[in-house]
N, CA, C and O of each residue as an XYZ file, in Angstrom:
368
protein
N     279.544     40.836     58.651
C     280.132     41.275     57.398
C     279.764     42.732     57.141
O     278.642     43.192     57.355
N     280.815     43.428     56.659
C     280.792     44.915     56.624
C     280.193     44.775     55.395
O     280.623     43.975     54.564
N     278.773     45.824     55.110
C     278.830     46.730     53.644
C     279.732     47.481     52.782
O     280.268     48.525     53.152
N     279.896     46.975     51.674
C     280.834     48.049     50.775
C     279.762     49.295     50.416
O     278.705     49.300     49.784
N     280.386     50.163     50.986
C     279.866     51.557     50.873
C     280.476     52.419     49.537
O     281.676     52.211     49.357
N     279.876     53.297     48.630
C     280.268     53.454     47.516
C     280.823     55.148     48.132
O     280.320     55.690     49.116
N     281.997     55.781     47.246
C     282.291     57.139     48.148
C     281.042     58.070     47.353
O     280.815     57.672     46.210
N     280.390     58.996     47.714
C     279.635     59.835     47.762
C     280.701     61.226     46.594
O     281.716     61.848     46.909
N     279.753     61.272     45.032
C     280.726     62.173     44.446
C     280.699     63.634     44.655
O     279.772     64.035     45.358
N     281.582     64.577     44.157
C     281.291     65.461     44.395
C     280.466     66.518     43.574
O     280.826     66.681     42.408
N     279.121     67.454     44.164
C     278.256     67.644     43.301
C     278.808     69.354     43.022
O     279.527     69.931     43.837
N     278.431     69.850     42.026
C     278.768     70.743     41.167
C     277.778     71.962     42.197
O     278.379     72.762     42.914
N     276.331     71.941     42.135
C     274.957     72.486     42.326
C     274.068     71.660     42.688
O     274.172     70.484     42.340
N     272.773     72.184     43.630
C     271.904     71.182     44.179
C     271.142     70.712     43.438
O     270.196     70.099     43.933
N     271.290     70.850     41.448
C     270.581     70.570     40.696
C     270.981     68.999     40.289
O     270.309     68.023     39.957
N     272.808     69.308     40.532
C     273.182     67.743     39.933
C     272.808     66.965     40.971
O     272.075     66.007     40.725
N     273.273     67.242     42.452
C     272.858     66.471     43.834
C     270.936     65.922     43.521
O     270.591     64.742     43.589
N     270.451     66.498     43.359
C     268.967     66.520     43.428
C     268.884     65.356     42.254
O     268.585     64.240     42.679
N     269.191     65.519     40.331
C     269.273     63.983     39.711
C     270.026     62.998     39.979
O     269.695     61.918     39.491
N     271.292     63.058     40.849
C     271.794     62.193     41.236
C     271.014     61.138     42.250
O     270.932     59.960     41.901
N     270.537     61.499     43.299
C     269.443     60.709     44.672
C     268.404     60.618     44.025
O     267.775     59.662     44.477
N     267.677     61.263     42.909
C     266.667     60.733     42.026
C     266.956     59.829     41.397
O     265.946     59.359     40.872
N     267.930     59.243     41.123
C     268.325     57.904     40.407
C     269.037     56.975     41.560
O     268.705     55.804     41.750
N     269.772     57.462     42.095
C     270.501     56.104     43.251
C     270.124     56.350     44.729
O     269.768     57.435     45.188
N     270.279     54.938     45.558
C     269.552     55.144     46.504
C     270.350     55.502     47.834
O     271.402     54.863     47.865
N     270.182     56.298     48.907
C     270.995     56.340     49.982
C     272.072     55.564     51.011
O     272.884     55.852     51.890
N     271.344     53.963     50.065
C     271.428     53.091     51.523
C     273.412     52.698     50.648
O     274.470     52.468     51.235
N     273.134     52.783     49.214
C     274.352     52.559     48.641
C     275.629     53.288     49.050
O     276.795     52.926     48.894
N     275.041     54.634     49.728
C     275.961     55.406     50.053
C     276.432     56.231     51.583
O     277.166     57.200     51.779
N     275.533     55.233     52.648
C     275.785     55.342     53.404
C     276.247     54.552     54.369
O     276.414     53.658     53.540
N     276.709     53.920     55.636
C     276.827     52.803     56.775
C     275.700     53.046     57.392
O     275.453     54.161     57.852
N     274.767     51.896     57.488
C     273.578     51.961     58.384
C     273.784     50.834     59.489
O     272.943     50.253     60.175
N     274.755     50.745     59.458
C     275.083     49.274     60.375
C     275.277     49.591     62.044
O     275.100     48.714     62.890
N     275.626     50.833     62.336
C     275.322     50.951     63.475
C     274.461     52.116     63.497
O     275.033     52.825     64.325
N     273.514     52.708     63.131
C     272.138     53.530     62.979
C     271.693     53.001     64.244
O     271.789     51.819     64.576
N     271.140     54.054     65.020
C     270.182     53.624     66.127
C     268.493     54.025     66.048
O     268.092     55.060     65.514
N     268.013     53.478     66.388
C     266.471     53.942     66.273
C     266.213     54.749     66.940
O     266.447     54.336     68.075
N     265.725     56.057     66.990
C     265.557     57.365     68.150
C     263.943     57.681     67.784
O     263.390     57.881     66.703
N     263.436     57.637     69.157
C     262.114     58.680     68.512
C     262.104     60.029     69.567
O     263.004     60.354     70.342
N     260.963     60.619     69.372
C     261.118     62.093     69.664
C     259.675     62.293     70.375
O     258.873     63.050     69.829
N     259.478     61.924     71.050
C     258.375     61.859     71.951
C     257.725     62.990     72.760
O     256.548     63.067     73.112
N     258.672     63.805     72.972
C     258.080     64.726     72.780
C     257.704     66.205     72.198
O     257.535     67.339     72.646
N     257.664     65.378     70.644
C     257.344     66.693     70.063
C     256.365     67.075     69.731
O     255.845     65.973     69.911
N     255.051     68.030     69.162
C     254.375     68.416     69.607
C     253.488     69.034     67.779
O     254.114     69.749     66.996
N     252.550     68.717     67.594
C     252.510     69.231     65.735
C     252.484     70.916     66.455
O     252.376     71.391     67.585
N     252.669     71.480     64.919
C     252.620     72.828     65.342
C     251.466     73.585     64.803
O     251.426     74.812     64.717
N     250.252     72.519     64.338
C     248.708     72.763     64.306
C     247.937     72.865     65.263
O     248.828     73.323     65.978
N     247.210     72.852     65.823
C     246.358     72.177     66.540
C     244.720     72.202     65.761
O     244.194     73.295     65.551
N     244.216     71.283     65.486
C     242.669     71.643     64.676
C     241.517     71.471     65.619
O     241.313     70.575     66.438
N     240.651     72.768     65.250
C     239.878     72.942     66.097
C     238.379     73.179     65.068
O     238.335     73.453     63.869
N     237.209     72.953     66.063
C     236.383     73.065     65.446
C     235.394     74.611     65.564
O     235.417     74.940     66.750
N     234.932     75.175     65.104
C     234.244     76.892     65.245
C     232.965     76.462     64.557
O     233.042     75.454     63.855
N     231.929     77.014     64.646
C     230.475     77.097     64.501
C     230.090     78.438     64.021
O     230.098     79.446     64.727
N     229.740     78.389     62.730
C     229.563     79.752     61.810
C     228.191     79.970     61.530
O     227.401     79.248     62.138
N     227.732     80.822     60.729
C     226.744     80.692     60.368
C     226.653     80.744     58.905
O     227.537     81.313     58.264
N     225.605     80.169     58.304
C     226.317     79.480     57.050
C     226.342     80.970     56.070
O     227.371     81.223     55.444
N     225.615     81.541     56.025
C     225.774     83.039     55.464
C     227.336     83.890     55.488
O     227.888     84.572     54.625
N     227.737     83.511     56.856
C     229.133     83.496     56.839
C     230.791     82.721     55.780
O     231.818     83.037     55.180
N     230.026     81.690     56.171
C     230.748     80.251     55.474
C     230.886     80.824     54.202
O     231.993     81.012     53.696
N     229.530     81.195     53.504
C     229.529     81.185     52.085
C     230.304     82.188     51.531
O     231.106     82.052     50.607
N     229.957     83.485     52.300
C     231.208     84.765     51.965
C     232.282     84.287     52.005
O     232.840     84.442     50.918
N     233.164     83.526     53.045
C     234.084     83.560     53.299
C     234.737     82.792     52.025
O     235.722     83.203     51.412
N     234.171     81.861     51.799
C     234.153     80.600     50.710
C     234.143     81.469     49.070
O     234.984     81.113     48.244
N     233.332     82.383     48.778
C     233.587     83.077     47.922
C     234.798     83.653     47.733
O     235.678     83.439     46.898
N     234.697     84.545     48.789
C     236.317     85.604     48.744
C     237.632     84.749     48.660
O     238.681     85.150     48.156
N     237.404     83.364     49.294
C     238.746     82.153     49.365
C     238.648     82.674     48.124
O     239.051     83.784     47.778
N     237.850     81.473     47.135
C     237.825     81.594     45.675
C     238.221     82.818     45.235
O     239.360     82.857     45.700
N     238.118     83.479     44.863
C     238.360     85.144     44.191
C     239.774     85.282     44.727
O     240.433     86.116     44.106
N     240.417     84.665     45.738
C     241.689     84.434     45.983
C     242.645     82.941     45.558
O     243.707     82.344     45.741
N     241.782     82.927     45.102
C     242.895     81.191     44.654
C     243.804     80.638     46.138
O     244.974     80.274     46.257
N     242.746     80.762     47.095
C     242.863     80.030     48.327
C     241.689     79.583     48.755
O     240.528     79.991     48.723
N     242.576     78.115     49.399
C     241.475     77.484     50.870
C     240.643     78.320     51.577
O     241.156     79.436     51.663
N     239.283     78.226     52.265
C     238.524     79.105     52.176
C     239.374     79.321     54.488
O     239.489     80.302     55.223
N     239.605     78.264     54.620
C     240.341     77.439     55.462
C     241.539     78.384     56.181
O     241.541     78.848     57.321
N     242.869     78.547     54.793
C     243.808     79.190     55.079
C     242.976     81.057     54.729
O     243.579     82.086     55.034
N     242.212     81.057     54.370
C     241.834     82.956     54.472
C     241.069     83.183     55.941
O     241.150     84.298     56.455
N     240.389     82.211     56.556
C     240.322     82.376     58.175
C     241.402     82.171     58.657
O     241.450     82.286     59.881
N     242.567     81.828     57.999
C     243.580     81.923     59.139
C     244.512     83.608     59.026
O     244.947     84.414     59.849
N     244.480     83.518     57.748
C     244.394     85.555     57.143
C     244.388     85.947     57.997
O     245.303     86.105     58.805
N     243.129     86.257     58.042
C     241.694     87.124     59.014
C     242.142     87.031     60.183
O     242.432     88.104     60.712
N     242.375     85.658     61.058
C     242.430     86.040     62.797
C     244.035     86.577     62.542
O     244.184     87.785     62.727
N     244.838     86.069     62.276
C     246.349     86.472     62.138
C     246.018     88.228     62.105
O     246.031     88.876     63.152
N     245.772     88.766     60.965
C     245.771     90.140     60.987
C     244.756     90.731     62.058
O     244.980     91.905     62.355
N     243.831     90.210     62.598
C     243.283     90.484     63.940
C     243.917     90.703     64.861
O     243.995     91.761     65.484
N     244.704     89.229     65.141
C     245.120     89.335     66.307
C     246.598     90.156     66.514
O     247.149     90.324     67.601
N     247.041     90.570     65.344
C     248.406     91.723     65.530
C     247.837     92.921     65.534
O     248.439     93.980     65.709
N     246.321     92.751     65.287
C     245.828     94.410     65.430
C     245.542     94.442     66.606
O     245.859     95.554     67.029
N     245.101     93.819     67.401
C     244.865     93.899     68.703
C     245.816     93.504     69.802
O     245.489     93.766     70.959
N     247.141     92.804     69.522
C     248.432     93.218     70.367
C     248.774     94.511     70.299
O     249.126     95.089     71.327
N     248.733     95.062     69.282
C     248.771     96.412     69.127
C     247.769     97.704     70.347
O     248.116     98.658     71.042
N     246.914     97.257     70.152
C     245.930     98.037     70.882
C     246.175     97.740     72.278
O     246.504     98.779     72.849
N     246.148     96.677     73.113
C     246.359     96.687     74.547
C     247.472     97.156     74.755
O     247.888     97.271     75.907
């Protein structure tokens, strides 16, 4: 037995689209009946987390200046090597 699928209206701006799917749900408005399951195996995060060994005198500056920036102390080492390391593509 087929789903009755409802037609999809037409939205003005992505403001009406956006309360519209905030109130009704996709499945009303789409055919999932032949959907296939796909995965993606090989994709790859585009993090990788690693661990570094500081010294805590370090840590704590760094951890300050985060703060005094209304950032992760986390994302301002990532600042730091980023603008490093385009200073030093530069140089070789």
């Amino acid at each position: 037995m087929e789903k009755k699928v409802n037609k999809l209206p037409e939205f003005k701006n992505e403001t009406e689209e956006r309360d519209f799917w905030a109130r009704h749900s996709p499945l009303d408005y789409f055919d999932t009946s032949d959907a296939k399951k796909v995965s993606f195996p090989n994709l790859k995060p585009s993090l990788k987390s690693i661990s570094i060994r500081l010294p805590e005198e370090m840590l704590n500056t760094l951890k300050v200046m985060a703060n005094k920036r209304d950032v992760p102390y986390q994302s301002l080492v990532k600042i730091f090597l980023a603008r490093q390391i385009e200073k030093e593509k530069h140089y070789n």
